[in-house]
C-alpha positions as CSV (number, residue, x, y, z in Angstrom):
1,X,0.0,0.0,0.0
2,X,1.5,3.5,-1.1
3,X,0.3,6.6,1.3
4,X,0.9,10.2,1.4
5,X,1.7,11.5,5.2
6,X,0.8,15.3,5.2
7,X,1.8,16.9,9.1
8,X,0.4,20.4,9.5
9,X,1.3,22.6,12.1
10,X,-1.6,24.8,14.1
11,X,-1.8,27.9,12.0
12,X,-1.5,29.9,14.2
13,X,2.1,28.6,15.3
14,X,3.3,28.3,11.9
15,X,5.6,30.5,9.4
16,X,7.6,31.7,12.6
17,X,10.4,32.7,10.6
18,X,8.4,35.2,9.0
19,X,7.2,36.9,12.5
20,X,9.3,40.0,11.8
21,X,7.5,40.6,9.1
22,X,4.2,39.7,9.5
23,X,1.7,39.4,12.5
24,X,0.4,36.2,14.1
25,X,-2.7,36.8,12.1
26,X,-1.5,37.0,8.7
27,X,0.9,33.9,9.2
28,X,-2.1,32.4,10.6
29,X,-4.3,33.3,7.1
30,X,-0.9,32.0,4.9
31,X,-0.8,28.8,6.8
32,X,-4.8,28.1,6.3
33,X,-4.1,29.2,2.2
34,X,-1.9,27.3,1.6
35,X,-3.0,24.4,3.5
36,X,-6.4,24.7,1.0
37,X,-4.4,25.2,-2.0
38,X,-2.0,22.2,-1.0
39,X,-5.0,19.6,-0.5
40,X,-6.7,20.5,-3.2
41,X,-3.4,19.7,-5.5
42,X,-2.8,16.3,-3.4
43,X,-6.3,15.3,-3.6
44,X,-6.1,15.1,-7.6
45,X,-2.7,13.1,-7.6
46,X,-3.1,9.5,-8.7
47,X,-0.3,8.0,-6.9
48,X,-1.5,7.1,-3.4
49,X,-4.2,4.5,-2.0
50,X,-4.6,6.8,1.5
51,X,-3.8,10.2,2.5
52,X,-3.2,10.7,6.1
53,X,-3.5,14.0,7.8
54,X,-1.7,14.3,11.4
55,X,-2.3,17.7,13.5
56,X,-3.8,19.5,16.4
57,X,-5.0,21.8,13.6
58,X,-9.0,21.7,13.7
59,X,-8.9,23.1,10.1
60,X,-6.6,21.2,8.8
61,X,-8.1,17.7,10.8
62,X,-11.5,18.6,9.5
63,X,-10.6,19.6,5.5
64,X,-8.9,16.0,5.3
65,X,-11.9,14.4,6.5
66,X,-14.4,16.5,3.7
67,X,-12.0,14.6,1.6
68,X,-12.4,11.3,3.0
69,X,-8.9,10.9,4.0
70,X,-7.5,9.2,7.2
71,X,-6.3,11.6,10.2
72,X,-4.0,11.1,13.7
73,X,-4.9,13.8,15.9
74,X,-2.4,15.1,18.1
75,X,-2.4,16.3,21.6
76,X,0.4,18.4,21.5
77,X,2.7,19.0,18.6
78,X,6.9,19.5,19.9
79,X,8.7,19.1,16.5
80,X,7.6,18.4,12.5
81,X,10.1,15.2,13.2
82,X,8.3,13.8,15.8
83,X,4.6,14.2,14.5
84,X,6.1,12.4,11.2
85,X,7.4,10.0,13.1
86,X,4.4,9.1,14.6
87,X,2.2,9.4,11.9
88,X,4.6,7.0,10.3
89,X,4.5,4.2,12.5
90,X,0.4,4.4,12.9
91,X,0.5,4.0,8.5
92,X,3.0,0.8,9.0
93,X,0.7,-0.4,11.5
94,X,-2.1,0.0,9.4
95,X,-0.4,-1.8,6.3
96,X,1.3,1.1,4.5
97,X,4.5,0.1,3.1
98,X,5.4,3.2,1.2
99,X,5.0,6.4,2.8
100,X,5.5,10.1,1.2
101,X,6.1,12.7,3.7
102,X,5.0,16.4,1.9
103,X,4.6,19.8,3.5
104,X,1.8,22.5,3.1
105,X,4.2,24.9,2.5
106,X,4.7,23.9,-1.6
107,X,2.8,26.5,-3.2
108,X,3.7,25.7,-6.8
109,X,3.3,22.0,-6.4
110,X,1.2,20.1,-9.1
111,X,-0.2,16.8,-8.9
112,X,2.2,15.5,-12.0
113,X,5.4,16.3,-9.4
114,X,4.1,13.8,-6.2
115,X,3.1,11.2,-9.0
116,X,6.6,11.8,-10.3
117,X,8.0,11.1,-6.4
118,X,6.4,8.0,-6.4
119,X,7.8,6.8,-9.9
120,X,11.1,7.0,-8.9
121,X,10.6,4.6,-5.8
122,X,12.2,1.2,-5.9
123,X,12.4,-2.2,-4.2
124,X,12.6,-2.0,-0.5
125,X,14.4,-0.6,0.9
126,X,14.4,2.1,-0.8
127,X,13.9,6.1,-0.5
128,X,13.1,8.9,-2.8
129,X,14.3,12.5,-1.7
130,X,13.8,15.9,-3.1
131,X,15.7,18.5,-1.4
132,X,15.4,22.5,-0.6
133,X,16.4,25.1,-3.7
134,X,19.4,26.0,-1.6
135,X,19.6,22.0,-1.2
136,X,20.0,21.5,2.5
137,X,16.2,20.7,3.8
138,X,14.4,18.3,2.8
139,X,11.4,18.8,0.9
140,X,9.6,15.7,0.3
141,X,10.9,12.4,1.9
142,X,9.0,9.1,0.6
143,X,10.3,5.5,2.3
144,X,9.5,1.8,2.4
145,X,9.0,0.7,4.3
146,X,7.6,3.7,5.8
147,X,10.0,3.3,9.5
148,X,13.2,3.0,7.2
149,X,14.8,5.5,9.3
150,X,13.9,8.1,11.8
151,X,13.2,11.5,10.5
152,X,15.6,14.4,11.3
153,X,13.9,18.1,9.4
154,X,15.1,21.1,10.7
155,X,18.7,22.5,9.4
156,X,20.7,20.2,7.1
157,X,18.0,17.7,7.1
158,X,18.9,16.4,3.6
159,X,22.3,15.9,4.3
160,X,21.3,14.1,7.8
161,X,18.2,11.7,5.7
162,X,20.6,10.5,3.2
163,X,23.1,9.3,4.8
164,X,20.9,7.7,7.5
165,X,19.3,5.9,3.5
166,X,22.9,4.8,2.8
167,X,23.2,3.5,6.3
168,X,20.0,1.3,6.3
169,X,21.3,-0.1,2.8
170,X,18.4,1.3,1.1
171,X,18.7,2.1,-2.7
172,X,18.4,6.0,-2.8
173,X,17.0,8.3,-5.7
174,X,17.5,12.2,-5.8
175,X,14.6,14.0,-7.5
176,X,15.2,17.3,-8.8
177,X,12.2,19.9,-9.1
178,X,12.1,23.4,-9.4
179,X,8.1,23.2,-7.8
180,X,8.5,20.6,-4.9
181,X,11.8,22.6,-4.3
182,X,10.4,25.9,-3.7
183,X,9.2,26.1,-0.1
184,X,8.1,29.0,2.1
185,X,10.6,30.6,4.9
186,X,11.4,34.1,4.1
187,X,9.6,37.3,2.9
188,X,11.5,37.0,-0.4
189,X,10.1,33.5,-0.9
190,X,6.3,35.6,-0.8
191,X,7.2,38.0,-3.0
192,X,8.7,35.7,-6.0
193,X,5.5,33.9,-6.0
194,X,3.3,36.2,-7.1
195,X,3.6,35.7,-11.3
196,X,3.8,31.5,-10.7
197,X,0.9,30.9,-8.7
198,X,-2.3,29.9,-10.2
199,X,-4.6,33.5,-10.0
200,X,-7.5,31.5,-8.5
201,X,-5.5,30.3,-5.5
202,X,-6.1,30.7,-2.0
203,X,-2.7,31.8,-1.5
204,X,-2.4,34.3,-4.5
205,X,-5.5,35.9,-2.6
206,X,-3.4,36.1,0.2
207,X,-0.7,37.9,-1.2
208,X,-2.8,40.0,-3.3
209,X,-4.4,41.5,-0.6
210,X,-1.4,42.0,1.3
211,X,0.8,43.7,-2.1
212,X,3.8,41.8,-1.0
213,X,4.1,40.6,-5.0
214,X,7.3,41.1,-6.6
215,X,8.5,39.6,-10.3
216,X,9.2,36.0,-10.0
217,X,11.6,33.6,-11.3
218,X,9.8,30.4,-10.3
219,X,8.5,27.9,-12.7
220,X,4.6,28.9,-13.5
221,X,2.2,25.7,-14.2
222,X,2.3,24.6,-17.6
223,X,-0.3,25.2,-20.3
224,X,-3.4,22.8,-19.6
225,X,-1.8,21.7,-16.0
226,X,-4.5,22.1,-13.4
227,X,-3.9,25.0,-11.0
């Protein structure tokens, strides 16, 4: 069984590293955007028999069930690593042998690039990873089994989940892609999106009523590829 392990954090605790910049309000509004925009794009990949959700987020908990996917509430959340963690060993325990770890927090993602993850998978043991643009974090982590190794995102986290892949003997594929790359951190993150992002996105509201856009040099979706 293939799954897709989404962890999201409360909105209202995420996007800290934008707190000079914004108030706890609007990082709230960018985490709930993006969290829409993000399940709608995962809800039309074709790659996955179950979706699990795992957060204290009440929004986030109760979108994933409209869309009849599988959720692990948590009672508190202390790190992204531990919540995967978990979330991790409740899929193998409930027959998931492949297990894609993805963010909210890819705003250009399209459901072609998580299909494309999943292509790349081979025998276990066996890992897919797709790093950061400045290639130290880890963007999107799929295993099989699913507990292949612990998980270890924060600073230098790619570095750190590939050589725990080489350790376990697992075969090991890095992906490349300019979307699943393209996470957000900073304020200049924001304002490069602004020309890529489909116009009918949550999060293109979001900056459009906030005027943070700037000219962007990110890939923009394709002709015909859904938004």
């Amino acid at each position: 069984m293939r799954a897709i392990l989404i962890p999201v954090k409360e909105f209202r605790e995420a996007k800290q590293r934008l707190a000079p910049h914004l108030p706890a309000a609007d990082r709230a509004a960018l985490a709930e955007a993006m969290c829409d925009d993000f399940f709608r794009v995962v809800a039309a990949a074709q790659c996955a028999d179950r979706v699990y959700v795992i957060s204290k987020e009440a929004g986030a908990l109760s979108r994933a069930r409209a869309l009849g996917w599988e959720t692990i509430v948590e009672s508190r959340q202390t790190s992204e690593s531990d919540s995967v963690d978990a979330g991790s060993r409740h899929c193998a325990e409930h027959g998931v042998r492949a297990l894609l770890r993805l963010p909210i927090d890819l705003p250009l993602a399209q459901p072609r690039d998580i299909e494309e993850v999943f292509e790349h998978l081979e025998a276990a043991p066996s890992a897919v990873l797709v790093p950061s643009r400045d290639g130290t974090g880890t963007n999107a982590l799929l295993r099989s089994p699913a507990v292949l190794f612990p998980s270890r995102f924060g600073p230098n986290s790619f570095s750190r989940h590939l050589a725990d892949a080489e350790r376990c003997g697992a075969s090991v594929r890095v992906l490349r892609n300019a979307r699943l790359e393209l996470d957000i951190d900073e304020l200049d993150d924001l304002r490069q999106l602004a020309n890529s992002l489909c116009s009918d996105s949550a999060t293109a509201r979001w900056l459009a009523r906030r005027n943070l856009s700037d000219a962007g040099n990110y890939p923009a979706p394709s002709e015909g590829e859904a938004c």
